[in-house]
C-alpha positions as CSV (number, residue, x, y, z in Angstrom):
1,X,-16.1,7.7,-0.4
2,X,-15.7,3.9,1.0
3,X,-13.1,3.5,3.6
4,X,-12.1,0.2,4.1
5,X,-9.5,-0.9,7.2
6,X,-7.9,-3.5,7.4
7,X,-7.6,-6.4,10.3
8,X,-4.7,-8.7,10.5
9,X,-3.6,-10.8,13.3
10,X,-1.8,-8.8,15.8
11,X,-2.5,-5.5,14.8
12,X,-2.7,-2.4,16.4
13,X,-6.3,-1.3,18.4
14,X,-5.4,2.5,18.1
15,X,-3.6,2.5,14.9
16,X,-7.5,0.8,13.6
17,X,-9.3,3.1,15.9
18,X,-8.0,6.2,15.8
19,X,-8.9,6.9,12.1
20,X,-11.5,4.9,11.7
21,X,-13.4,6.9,14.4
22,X,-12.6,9.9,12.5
23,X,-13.8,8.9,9.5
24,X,-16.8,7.2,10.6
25,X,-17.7,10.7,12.1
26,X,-16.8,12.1,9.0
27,X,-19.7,10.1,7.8
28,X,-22.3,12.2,10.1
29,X,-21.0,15.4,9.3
30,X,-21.1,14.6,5.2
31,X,-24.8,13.1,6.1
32,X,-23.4,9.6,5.0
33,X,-20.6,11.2,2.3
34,X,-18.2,8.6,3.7
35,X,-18.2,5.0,5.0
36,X,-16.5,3.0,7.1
37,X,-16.2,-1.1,6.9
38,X,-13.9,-3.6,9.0
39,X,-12.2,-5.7,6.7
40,X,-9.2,-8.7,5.8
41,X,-7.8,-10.4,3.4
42,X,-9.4,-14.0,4.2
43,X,-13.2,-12.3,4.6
44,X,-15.4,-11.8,7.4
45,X,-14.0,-13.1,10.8
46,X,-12.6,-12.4,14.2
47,X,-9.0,-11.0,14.5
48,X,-7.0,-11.0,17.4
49,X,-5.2,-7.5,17.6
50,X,-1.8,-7.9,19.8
51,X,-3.6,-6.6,22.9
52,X,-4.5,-10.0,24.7
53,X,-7.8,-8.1,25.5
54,X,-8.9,-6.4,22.4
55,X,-10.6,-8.7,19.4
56,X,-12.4,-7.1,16.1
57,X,-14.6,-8.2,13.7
58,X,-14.0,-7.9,9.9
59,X,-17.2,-7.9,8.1
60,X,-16.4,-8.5,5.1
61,X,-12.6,-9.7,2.5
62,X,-10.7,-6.7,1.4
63,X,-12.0,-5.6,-2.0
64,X,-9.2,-4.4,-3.8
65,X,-11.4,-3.1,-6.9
66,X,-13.6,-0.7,-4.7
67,X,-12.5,2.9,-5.1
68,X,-12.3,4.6,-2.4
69,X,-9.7,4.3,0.9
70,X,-7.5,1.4,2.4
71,X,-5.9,1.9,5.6
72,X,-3.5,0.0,6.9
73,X,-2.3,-0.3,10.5
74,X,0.8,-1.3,12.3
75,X,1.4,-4.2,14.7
76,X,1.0,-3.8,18.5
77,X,3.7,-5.9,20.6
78,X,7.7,-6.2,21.6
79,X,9.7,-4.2,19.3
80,X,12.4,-7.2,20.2
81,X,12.4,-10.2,17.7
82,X,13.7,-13.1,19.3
83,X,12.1,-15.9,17.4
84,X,10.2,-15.4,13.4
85,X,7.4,-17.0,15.4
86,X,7.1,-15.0,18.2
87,X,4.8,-12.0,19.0
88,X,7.0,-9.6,18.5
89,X,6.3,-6.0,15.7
90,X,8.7,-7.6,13.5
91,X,7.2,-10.9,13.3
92,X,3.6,-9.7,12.9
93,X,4.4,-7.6,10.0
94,X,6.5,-10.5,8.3
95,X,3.6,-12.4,8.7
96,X,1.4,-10.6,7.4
97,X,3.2,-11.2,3.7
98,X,2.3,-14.7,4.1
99,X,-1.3,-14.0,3.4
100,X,-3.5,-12.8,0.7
101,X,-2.6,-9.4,1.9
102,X,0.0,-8.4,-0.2
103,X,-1.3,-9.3,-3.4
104,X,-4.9,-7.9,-2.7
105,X,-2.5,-4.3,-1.9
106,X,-1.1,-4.6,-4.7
107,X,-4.3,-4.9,-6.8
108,X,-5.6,-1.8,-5.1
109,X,-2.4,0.1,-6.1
110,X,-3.3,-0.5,-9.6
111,X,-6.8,1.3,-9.4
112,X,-6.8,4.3,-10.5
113,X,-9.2,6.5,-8.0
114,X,-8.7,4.5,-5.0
115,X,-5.9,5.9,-1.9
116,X,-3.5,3.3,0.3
117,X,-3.3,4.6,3.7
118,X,-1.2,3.7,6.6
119,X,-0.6,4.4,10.3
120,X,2.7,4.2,12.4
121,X,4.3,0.4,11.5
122,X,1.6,-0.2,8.5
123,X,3.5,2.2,6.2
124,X,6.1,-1.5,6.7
125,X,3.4,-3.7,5.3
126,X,3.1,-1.4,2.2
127,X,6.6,-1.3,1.9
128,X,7.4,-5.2,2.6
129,X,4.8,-5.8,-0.4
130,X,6.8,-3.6,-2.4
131,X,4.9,-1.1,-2.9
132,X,6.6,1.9,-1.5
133,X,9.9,2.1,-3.5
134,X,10.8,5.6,-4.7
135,X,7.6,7.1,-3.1
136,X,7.3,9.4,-0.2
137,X,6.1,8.0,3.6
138,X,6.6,7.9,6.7
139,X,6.1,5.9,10.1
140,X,6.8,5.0,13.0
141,X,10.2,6.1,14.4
142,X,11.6,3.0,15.2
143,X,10.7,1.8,11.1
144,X,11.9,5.0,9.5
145,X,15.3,3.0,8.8
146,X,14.3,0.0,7.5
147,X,11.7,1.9,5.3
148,X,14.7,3.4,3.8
149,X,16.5,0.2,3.3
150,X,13.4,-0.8,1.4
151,X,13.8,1.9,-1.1
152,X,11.3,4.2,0.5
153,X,11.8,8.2,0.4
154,X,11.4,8.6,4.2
155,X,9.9,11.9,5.8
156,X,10.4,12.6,9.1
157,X,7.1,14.1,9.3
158,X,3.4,13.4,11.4
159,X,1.3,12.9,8.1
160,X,3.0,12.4,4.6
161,X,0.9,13.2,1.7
162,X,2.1,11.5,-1.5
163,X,-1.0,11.9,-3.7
164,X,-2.5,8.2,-3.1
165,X,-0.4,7.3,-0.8
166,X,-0.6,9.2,3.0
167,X,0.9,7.8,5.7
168,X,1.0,8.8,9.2
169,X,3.9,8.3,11.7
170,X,3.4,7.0,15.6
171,X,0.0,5.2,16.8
172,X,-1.6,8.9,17.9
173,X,-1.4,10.1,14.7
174,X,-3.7,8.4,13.1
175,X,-6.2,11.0,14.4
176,X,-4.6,13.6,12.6
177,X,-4.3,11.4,9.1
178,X,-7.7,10.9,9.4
179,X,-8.4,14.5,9.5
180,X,-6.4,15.2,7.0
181,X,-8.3,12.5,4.8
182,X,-11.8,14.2,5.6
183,X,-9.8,17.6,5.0
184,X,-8.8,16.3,1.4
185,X,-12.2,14.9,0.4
186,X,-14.4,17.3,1.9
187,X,-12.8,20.2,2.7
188,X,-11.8,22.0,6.1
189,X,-15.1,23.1,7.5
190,X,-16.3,19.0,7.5
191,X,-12.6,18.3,9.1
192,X,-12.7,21.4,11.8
193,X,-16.5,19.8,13.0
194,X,-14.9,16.3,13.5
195,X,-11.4,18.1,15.2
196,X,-14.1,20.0,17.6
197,X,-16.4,16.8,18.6
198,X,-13.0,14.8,19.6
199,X,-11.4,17.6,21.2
200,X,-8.2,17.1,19.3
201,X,-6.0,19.8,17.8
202,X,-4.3,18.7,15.1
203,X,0.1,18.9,15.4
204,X,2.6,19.3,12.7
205,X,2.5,20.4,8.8
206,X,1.5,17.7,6.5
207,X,3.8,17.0,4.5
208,X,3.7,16.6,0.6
209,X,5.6,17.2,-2.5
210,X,4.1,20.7,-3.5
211,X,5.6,24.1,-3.1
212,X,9.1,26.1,-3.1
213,X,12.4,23.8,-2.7
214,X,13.5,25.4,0.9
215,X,16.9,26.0,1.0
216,X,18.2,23.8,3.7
217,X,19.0,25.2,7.2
């Protein structure tokens, strides 16, 4: 599997770093059955996250015909929006549908065999680009609102598996999507070594649309 993340100007260190440390581990644990690129939608460059102090590189333009994985993180910044301009959550996000971004999401989405991914306030980008109505996600706490006034079926859960789409909720839990994503792939002894080397123990259920109906309490 080919796990490309994707960059865009002020986006979130942890919500890129988080998972893509897990998965990259993944990688050593399969003996190279995953890997892990850097990526945007205008090609290889340096992108300025929205920590003043944090810069990555993307290697190479998001590839919307590769199978595989695209993840998707959140913005980092004020959650106020004073200004469309400013450096605010809000604004970041928005901007981001001013780029090639959206389209190249919405090319992926069409692939059959390839998974959209998101952490905390990237589940928004999927869902600004239209490509979350009717389906099941979640996000970051603060979004969970205007995720449902974009026609998304909101779970108020850590990890939301909706076949290919998963989505995980606040910045931390990227860790456990990405888990879950090794889990998925390569089954729970592969996703228990990675757990152990980053001393994490995984919280919550993840959620997906399988099982009994519960009745509700």
């Amino acid at each position: 599997m080919h796990a490309q993340v994707v960059l865009f100007d002020g986006f979130d260190p942890l919500d890129v770093l988080g998972p893509l440390e897990v998965l990259y581990a993944g990688g050593i644990a399969t003996d190279g059955g995953i890997t892990v690129e850097l990526v945007s939608a205008e090609g290889a460059r340096d992108v300025p996250s929205g920590l003043e102090l944090v810069t990555l590189r993307a290697t190479a333009r998001l590839d919307p015909e590769r199978a595989g994985l695209i993840l998707v993180p959140g913005a980092a910044g004020s959650t106020e929006q004073c200004d469309p301009e400013d450096d605010s959550i809000p604004s970041r996000l928005a901007r981001t549908q001013r780029t090639a971004l959206p389209a190249l999401l919405a090319d992926a989405m069409a692939q059959p065999g390839l998974t959209l991914a998101s952490v905390c306030g990237g589940s928004l980008v999927l869902a600004l680009s239209g490509l979350l109505k009717g389906r099941h996600a979640t996000g970051h706490h603060d979004a969970l609102e205007v995720l449902w006034g974009l026609g998304v079926s909101v779970v108020r859960a850590r990890v939301v598996d909706d076949g290919d789409v998963v989505s995980g909720a606040g910045v931390t839990s990227g860790v456990d999507l990405g888990l879950h994503l090794l889990e998925r792939e390569f089954g729970p002894r592969v996703a228990h070594t990675v757990e152990e080397m980053f001393a994490h123990e995984r919280r919550g259920v993840v959620w997906s649309a399988t099982g009994m109906e519960p009745t509700p309490i």
